[in-house]
Legacy VTK file of the C-alpha trace (Angstrom):
# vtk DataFile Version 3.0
C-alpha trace
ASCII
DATASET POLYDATA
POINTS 396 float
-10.494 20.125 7.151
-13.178 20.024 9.343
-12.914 18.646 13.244
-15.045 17.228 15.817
-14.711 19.893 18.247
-16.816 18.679 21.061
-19.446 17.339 19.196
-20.131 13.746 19.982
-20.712 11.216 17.385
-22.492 8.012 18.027
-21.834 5.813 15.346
-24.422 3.344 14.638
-24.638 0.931 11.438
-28.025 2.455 10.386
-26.099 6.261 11.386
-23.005 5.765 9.494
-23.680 7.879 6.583
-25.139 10.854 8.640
-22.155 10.718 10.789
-19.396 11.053 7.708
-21.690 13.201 6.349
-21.885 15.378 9.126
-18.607 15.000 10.786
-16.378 14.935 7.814
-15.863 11.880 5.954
-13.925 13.201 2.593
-10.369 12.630 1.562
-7.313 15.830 2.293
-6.096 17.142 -0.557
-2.589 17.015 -1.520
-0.607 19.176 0.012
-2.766 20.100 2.341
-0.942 22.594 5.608
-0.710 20.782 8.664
-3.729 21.682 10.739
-4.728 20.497 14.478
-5.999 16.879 14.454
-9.611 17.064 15.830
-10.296 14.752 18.818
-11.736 11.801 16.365
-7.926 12.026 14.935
-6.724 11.482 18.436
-8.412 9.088 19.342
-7.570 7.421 15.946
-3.545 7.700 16.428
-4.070 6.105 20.278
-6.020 3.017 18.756
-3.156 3.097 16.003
-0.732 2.228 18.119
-2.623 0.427 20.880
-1.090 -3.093 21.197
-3.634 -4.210 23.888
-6.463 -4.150 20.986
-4.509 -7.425 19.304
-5.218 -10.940 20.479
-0.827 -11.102 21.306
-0.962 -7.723 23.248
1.839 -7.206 21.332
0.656 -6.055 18.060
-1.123 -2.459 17.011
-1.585 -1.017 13.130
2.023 0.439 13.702
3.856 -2.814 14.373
3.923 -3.363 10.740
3.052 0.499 9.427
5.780 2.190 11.394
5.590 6.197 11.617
9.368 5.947 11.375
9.301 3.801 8.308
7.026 5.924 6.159
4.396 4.059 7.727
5.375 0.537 6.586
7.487 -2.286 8.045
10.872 -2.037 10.029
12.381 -5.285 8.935
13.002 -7.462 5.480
10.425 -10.010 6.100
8.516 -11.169 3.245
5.273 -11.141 4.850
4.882 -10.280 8.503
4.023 -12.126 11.417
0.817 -11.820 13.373
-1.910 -13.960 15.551
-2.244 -14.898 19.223
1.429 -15.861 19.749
3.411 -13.294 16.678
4.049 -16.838 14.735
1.521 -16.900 11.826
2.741 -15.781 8.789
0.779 -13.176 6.301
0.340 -13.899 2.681
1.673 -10.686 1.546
4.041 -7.897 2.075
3.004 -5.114 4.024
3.140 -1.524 1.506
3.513 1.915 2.948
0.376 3.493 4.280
1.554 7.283 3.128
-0.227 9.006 0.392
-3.550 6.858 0.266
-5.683 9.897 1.069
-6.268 10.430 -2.411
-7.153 6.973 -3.683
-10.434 6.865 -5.197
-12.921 3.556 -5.181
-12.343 0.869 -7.160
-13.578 1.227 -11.476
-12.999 0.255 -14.390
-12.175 3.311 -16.497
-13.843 3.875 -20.093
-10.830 1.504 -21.538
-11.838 -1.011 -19.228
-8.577 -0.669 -17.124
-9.251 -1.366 -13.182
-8.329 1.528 -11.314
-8.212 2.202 -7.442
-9.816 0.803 -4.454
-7.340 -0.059 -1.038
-5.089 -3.139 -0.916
-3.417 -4.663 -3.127
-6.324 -6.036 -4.696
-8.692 -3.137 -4.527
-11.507 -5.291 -3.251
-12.530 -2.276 -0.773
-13.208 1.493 -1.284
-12.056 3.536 2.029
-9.964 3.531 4.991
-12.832 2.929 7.005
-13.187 0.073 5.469
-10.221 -1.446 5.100
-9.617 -0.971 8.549
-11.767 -3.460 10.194
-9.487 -6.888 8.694
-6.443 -6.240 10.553
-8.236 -6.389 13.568
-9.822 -10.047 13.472
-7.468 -11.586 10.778
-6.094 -14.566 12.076
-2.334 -13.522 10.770
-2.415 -10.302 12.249
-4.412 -9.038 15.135
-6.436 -12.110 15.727
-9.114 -10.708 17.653
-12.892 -13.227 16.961
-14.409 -10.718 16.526
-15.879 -7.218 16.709
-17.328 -8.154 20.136
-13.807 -9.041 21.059
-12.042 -5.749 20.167
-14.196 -3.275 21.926
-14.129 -5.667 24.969
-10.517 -5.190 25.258
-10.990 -0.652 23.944
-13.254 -0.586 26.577
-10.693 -1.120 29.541
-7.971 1.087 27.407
-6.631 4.160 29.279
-8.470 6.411 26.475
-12.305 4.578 26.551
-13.847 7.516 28.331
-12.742 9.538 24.952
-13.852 6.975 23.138
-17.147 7.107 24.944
-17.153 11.007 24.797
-16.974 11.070 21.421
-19.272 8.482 20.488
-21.305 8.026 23.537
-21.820 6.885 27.010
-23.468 3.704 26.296
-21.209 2.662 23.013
-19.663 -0.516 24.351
-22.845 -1.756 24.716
-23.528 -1.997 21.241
-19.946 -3.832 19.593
-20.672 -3.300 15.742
-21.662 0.406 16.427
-18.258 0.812 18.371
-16.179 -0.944 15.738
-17.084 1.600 13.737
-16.019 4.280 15.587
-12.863 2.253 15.657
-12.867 2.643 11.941
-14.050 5.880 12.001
-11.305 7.196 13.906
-8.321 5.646 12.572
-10.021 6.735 8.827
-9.619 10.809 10.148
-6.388 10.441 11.939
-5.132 9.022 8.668
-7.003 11.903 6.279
-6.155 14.433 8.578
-2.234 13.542 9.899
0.268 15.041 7.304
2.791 12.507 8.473
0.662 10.371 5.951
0.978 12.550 3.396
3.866 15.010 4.101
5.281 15.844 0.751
9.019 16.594 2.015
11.095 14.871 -0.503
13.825 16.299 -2.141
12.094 16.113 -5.274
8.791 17.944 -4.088
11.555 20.459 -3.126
12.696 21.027 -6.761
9.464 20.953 -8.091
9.188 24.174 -5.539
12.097 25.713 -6.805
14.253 25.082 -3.392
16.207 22.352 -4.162
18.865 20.846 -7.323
18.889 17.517 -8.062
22.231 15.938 -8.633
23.832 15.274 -12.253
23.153 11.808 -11.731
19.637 12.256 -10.064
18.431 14.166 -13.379
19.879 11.610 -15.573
17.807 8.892 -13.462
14.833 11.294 -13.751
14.950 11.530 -17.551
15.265 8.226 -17.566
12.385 7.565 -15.357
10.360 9.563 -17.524
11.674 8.510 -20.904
9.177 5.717 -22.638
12.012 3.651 -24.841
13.997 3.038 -21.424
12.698 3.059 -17.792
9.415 4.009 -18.976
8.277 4.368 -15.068
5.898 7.590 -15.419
3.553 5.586 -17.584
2.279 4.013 -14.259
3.692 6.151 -11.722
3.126 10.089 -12.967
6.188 12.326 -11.824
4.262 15.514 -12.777
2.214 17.755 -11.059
-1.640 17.257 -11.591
-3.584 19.809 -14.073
-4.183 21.746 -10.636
-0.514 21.818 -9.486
-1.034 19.177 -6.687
2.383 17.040 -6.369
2.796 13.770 -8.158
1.548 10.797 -6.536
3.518 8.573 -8.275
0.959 6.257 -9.068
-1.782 6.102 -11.238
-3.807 3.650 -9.575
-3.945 1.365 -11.744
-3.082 -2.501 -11.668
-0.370 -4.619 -13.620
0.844 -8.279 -13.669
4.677 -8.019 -13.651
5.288 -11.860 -13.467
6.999 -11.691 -10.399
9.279 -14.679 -9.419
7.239 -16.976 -6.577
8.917 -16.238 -3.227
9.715 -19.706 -1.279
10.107 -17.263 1.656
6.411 -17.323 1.973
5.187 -20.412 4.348
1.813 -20.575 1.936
3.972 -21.390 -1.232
4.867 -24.915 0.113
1.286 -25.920 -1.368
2.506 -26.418 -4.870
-1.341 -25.424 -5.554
-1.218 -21.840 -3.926
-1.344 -18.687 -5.907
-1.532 -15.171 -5.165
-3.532 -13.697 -8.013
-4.840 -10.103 -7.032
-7.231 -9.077 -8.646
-8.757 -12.605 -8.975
-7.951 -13.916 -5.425
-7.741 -15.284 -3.362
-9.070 -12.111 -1.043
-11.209 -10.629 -3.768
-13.505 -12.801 -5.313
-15.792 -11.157 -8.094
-13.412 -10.771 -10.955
-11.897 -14.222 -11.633
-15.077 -15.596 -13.441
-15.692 -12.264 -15.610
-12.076 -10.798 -15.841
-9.757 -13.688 -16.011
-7.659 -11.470 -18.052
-7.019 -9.722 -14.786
-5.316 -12.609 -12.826
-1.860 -11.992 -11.469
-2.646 -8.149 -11.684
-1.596 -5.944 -8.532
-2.325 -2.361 -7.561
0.652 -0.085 -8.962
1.637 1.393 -5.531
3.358 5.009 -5.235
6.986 5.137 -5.362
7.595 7.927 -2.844
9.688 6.407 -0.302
10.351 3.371 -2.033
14.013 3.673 -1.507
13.292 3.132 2.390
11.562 -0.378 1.353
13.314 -3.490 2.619
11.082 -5.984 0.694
9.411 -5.249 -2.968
6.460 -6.032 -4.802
3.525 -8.110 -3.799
5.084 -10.787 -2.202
8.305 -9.299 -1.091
10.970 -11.243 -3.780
13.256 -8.851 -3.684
15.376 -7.067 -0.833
16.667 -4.306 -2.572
16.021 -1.030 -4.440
18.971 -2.475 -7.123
17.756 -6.088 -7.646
14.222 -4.762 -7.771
14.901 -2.081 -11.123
17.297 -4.589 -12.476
14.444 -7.708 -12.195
12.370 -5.217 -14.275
15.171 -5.027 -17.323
16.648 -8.437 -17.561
13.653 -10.395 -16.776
13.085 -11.011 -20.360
16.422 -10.299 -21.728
17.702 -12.689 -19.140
15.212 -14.876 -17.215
17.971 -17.295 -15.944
18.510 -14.629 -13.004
15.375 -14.624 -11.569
13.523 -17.666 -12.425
14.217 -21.471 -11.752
15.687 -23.862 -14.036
13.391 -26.534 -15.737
14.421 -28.804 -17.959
16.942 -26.272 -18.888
15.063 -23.592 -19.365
13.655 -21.131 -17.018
10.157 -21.612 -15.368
9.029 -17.755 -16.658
6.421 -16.042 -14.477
6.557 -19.314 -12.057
4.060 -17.600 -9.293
1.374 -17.757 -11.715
-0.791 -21.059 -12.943
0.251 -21.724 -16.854
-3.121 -20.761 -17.678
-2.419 -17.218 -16.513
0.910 -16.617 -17.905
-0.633 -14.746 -20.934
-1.674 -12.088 -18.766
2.337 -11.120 -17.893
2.660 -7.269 -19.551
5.056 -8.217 -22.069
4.137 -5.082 -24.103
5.315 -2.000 -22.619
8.903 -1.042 -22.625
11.271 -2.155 -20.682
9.576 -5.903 -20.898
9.086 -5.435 -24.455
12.755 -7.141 -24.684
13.259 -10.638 -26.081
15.829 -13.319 -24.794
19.207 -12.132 -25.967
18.853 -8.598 -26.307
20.467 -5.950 -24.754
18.599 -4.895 -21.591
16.519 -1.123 -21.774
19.231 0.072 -18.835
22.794 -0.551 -18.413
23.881 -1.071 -15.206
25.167 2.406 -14.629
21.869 3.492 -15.801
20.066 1.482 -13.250
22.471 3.077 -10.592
21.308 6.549 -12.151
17.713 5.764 -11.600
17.662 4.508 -8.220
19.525 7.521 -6.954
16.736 9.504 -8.637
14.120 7.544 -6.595
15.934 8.207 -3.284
14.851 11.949 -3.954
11.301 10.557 -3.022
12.068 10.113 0.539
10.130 12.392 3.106
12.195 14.230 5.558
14.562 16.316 3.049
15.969 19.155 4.437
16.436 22.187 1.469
LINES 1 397
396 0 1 2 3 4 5 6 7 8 9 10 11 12 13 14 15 16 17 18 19 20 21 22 23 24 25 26 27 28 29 30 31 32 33 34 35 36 37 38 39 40 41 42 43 44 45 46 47 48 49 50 51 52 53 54 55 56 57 58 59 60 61 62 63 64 65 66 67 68 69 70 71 72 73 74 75 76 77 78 79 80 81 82 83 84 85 86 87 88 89 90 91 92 93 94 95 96 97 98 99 100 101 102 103 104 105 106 107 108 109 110 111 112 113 114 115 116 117 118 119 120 121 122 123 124 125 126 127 128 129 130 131 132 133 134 135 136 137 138 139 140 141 142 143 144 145 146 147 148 149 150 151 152 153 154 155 156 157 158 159 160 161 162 163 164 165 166 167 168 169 170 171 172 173 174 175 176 177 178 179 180 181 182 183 184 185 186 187 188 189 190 191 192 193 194 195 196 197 198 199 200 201 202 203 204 205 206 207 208 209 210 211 212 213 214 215 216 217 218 219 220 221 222 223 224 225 226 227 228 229 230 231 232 233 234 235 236 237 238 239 240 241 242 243 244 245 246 247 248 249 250 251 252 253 254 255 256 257 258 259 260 261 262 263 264 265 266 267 268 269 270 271 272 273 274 275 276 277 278 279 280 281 282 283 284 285 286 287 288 289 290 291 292 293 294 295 296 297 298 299 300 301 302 303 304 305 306 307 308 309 310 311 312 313 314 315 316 317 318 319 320 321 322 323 324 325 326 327 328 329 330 331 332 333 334 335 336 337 338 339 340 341 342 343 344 345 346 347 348 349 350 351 352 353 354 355 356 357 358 359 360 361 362 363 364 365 366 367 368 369 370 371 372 373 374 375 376 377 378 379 380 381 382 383 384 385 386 387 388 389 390 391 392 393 394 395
């Protein structure tokens, strides 16, 4: 991967494209050997964790993307709390920011399937720039601003890097060094391995160095087999065509009717829905793709066993209720949903007029009321221990 050196880059709006062009703007492969972080990647892990940047003083990118939680929350909050006093809620739960590197921009494949893009809505194309919201949302850093956020990197204890790097008169010009914000944290995470470390136990057996467990192989043959957990369909557990490890994710989206979570301070407006792909943060599908509404970015499952909150809007607390939501939801909807009228409210987070869109097609939600669910409960226990051999940090 290439590195600044000591070459300074001033970032300007009409220099961007020069700059990634010239001082490395592509993705890491996967598996990539760990390599020195050039001084742009330094700079980019200091603003990462710089709580002075938010409008609290209290908050940085790793309050809720935690190096020691696989880059994602530390507690079992639904959504997390942000703005000028840590007491406004977010809308959704915070995912893992491991193994992104390789997420391409948002399209539409030749089936017309919606694939990639960051969030959970896809509605932007790189880390660069999905990292300028988290600085001036008003649930999370809080800043006004751009003008705001390099008033406050200008008095940090690494602004004459900052200025080395992209300039001695930079902080004169706010939207130029907001982008060298961006910039910065975009290499540190593209050129860090502890985003993309590939230490599981299962990357381990896929090298030959490790066993999985009786139990972990019959949760990975379950995993991969279509008539019961079905998972690889959306989440590949193979290695690429080029022998790069399995993301586990395809990138794609998919509306899962999850159960609305009260937990969330927005759902007390009866009128409120989350609908991904079709809003209420993306905007420019809901008129031509209402098919799409409800959908959500199918996120990797490596680490998911460290998770303390699942799916979109954090429902569920654990790794269990989680796989057994996805098997009894149709087999048995009185678990998850509310009664009404004496029935249950199916796929309640989503307007009626949505509800359609629910995959009710693939296997295991191809179940009807009554019937037996596509894993036993052992079975679930089986497959859950196979997903705890996703976790970074194994030891052969």
């Amino acid at each position: 991967m290439k590195t600044f050196g000591k070459l300074k880059c001033v970032v300007s709006l009409l220099g961007l494209l020069l700059v990634l062009t010239a001082c490395g703007g592509g993705g890491t492969s996967a598996g990539t050997t760990a390599a020195a972080l050039s001084d742009t990647a330094v700079l980019g892990k200091k603003i990462f964790s710089d709580t002075s940047l938010s409008a609290s003083g209290s908050m940085s990118c790793a309050t809720c993307h935690s190096p020691q939680a696989a880059f994602a929350p530390t507690n079992n909050l639904a959504v997390q709390l942000g703005g000028s006093s840590l007491t406004t809620p977010g809308f959704r739960a915070t995912p893992s920011l491991r193994y992104l590197n390789l997420t391409p921009a948002f399209f539409f494949d030749k089936e017309g399937t919606p694939t990639g893009g960051f969030n959970l809505d896809g509605r932007v194309n790189t880390l660069f720039a999905q990292a300028a919201r988290p600085f001036v949302a008003p649930h999370e850093m809080a800043n006004s601003d751009a003008q705001d956020v390099i008033q406050k990197l200008s008095k940090a204890s690494y602004a004459s890097e900052f200025r080395r790097l992209f300039g001695d008169t930079v902080f004169s010009t706010p939207d130029a060094a907001f982008e060298g914000v961006r910039y910065a944290l975009q290499r540190y995470q593209l050129e860090d391995s502890d985003f993309a470390p590939y230490s599981s136990k299962y990357d381990a057996f896929l090298a030959n160095q490790a066993s999985l467990s009786a139990q972990e192989l019959r949760g990975l043959a379950l995993f991969n087999n279509p008539a019961k957990g079905n998972c690889a369909a959306c989440h590949p557990s193979a290695r690429g065509s080029d022998g790069s490890p399995p993301l586990f994710t395809d990138f794609t989206y998919d509306n899962l009717g999850v159960p609305r979570n009260t937990d969330i301070p927005a759902t007390a407006d009866a009128s409120y829905f989350d609908l991904g792909l079709c809003g209420p943060d993306r905007t420019d599908l809901a008129d031509s793709h209402p098919e799409l509404c409800g959908a959500f970015k199918v996120p990797t499952l490596r680490n998911v066993a460290t998770r303390q909150v699942f799916f979109h809007n954090g429902k569920f607390k654990t790794l269990k209720d989680a796989l057994s939501f996805y098997v009894t939801r149709d087999t048995n909807p009185e678990l998850w949903y509310p009664i009404v009228n004496g029935v249950p409210d199916k796929f309640n987070d989503l307007p009626a007029k949505y509800r359609a869109n629910v995959n009710t097609t693939e296997a295991p939600y191809n179940r009807k009321l009554g019937q037996t669910p596509a894993l036993s409960d052992s079975e679930i226990a089986d497959l859950a221990a196979f997903l705890g051999t996703l976790t970074d940090g194994y030891t052969p």
